[in-house]
N, C-alpha and C positions, 0 to 999 in steps of 0.2 A: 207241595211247593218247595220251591230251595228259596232259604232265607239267608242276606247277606247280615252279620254280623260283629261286632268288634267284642275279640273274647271267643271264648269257647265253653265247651257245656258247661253251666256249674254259674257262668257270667250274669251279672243284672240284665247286658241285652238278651243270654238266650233266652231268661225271664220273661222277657217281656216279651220277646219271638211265640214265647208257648200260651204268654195269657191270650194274647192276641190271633195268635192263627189255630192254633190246639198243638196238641203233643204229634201229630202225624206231619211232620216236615221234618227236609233237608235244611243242615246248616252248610255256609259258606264261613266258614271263618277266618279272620281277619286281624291281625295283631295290629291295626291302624285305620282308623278310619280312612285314610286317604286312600285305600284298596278298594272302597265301597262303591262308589260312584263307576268305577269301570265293570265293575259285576251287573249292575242292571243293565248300562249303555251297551253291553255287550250279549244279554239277555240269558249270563250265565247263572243270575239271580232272578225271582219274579219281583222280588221286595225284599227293604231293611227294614234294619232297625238299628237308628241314631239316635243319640242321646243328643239335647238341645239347650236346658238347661237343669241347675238345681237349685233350692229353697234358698242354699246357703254359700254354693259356689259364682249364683248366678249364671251367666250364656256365655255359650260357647261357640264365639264370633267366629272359630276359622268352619266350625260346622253350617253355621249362615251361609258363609260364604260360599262352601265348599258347596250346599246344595241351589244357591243362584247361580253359581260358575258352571253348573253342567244340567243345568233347569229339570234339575229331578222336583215330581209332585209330592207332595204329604198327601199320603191318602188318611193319615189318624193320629192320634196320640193317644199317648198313653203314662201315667203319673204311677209311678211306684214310688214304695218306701227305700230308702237307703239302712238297712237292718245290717250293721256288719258287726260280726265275731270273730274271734280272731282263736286258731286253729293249726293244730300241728299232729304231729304223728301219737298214735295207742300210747298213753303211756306215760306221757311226757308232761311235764306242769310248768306253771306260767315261769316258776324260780329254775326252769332247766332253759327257756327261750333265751337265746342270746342277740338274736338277731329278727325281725319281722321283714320280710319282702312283700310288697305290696302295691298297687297301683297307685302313684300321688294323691290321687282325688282321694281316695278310700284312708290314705295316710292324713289326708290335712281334717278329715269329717272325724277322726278318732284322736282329735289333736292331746283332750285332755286324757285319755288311756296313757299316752305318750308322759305325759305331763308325772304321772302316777308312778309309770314306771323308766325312769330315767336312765335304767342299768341296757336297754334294751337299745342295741342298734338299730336306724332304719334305711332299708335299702328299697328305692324306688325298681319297681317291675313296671310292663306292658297291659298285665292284666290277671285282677284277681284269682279269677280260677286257674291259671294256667300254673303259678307259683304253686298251687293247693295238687294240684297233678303233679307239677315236679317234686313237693315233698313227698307225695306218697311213692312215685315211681325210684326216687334216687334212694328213699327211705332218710332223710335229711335230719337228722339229730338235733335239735337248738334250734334249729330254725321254724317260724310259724309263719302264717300272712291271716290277712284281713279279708273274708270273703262271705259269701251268705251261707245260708246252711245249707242249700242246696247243693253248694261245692264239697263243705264237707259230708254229705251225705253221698255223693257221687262219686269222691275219690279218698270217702273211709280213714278222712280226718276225725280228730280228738278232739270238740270246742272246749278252748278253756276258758272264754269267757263270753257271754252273751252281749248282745244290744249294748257294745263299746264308743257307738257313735255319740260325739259330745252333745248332737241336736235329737232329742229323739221325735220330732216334726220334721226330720230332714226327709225330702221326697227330691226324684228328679224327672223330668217331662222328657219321655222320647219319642220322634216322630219316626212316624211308618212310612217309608219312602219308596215310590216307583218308580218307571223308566217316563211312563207318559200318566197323563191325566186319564179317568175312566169314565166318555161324557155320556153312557149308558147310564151312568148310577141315578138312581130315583133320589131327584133333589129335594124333595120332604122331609128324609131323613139329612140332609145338610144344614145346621147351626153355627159353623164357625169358621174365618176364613183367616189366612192369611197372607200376605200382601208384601212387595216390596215396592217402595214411591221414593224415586228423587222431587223434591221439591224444586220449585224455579228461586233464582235469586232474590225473593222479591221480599222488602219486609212485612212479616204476616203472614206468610208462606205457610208454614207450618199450624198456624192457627187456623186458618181457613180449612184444613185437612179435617181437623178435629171437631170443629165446626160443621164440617158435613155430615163427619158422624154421628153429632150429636142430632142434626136434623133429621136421618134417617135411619135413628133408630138402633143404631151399631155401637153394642156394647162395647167401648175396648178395652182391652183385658190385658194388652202389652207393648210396647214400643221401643224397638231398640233401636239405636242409631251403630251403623257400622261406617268406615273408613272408605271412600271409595278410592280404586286402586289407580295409581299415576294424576290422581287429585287431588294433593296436599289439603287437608283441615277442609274438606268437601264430605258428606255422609248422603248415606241413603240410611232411608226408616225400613226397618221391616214390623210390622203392624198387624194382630193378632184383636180379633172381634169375632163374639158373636152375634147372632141377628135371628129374629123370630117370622121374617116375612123374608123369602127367597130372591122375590119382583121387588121391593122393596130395596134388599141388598145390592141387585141388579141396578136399579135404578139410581144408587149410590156409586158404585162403578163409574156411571157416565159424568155421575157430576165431578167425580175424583179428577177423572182423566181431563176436564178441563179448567182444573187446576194444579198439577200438578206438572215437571217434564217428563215424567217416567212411572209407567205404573204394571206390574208384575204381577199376575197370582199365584202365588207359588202352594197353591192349595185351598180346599174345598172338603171340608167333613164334618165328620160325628161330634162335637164337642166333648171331653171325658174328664170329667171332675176328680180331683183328687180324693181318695177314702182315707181320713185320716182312722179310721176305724183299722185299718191294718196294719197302724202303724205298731202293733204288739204282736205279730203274727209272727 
């Protein structure tokens, strides 16, 4: 399979690309998510791997958006830990780093490292491993980044410090995304859905939604409101449940759709719980 990705080997998505499909895939990679969406539509990908949100960063509204704007499906998720070390060339010690380049996200989760060591410039990058590549390839003297170990074990980094992230319960949810929906798959193993609904203007709108849920049985487990586009202080929900009865689920659908003005599935799958168990791994 070729998998579209943001990052390159070494990255949390390819991570998550190998728990998920196995170590026998093609990478597409991607210094932008906004690359990703034209890989599947164009079927130069089979599937991705988007990150959606994190424990501590919270959602990543233009990624919502980006997969309602070109109706790509979640076929899965998946919860990994945020473990980041921070890594430079053979040799070199934390009093030789002058500089850390690093991906923002992975900058702002290491806040209090920072904190600790004040001497240390930081320069925002595109993506962790790919800094972890270019110190090893340019051989970059003082310079370190923040990445997992499997970047420094792939491109023959030095960690000089471990498990730097200031949460160490820091996890982040990415979804497995395809071009179309797979309505072969055996809905048995289907527990979790999620949903985009405009509500009508009506007051109580939104209670009624949740209200159904609660009638039918649908865990909900998320609700984000997003901005809708050329609608000034106008939102849509996208809405994340699971359910134990498939017909059941089904039969919540119908009642949604007649309360709500707009209703989406933007996915159908596995539910996958977070382990906080590897969170020391």
């Amino acid at each position: 399979m070729n998998i579209a990705i943001q990052g390159i080997e070494g990255s949390f998505h390819h991570m998550v690309a190998t728990n998920y499909f196995g170590d026998n895939i093609n990478l597409s990679k991607c210094m932008s998510f906004d690359e990703i969406p034209d890989l599947l539509r164009n079927n130069i990908a089979d599937a991705s791997v988007m990150a959606i949100e994190n424990s501590n960063s919270g959602s990543i509204l233009s990624n919502y958006a980006m997969i309602d704007k070109f109706d790509l499906n979640i076929q899965g998720e998946v919860y990994i830990p945020m473990i980041h070390n921070v890594m430079a060339l053979k040799g070199q010690t934390l009093k030789d780093i002058k500089e850390v380049w690093s991906h923002p996200i992975a900058i702002q989760h290491c806040e209090r490292f920072f904190r600790h060591h004040p001497h240390i410039k930081i320069i925002e990058e595109k993506d962790t491993a790919f800094v972890a590549k270019q110190i090893n390839e340019k051989k970059l003297k003082g310079i370190a980044t923040i990445a997992s170990k499997k970047a420094a074990e792939i491109y023959g980094l030095h960690i000089l410090e471990e498990h730097i992230q200031t949460d160490n319960l820091n996890m982040t949810r990415f979804f497995i995304l395809t071009k179309k929906r797979d309505f072969n798959i055996d809905v048995s193993v289907l527990n979790k859905a999620s949903l985009k609904i405009i509500t009508n203007h009506d007051l109580g709108s939104l209670a009624k939604v949740l209200n159904i849920c609660n009638e039918y049985a649908l865990n909900l487990s998320k609700i984000q409101s997003i901005p809708i586009q050329d609608e000034p202080w106008n939102y849509s929900f996208f809405i994340d449940f699971t359910y134990a009865d498939y017909l059941k689920y089904c039969n919540a659908l119908i009642a949604l759709e007649k309360e709500v003005s707009s209703l989406k599935i933007l996915g159908e799958y596995s539910e996958n719980k977070p382990d906080e168990k590897k969170m020391t791994a």
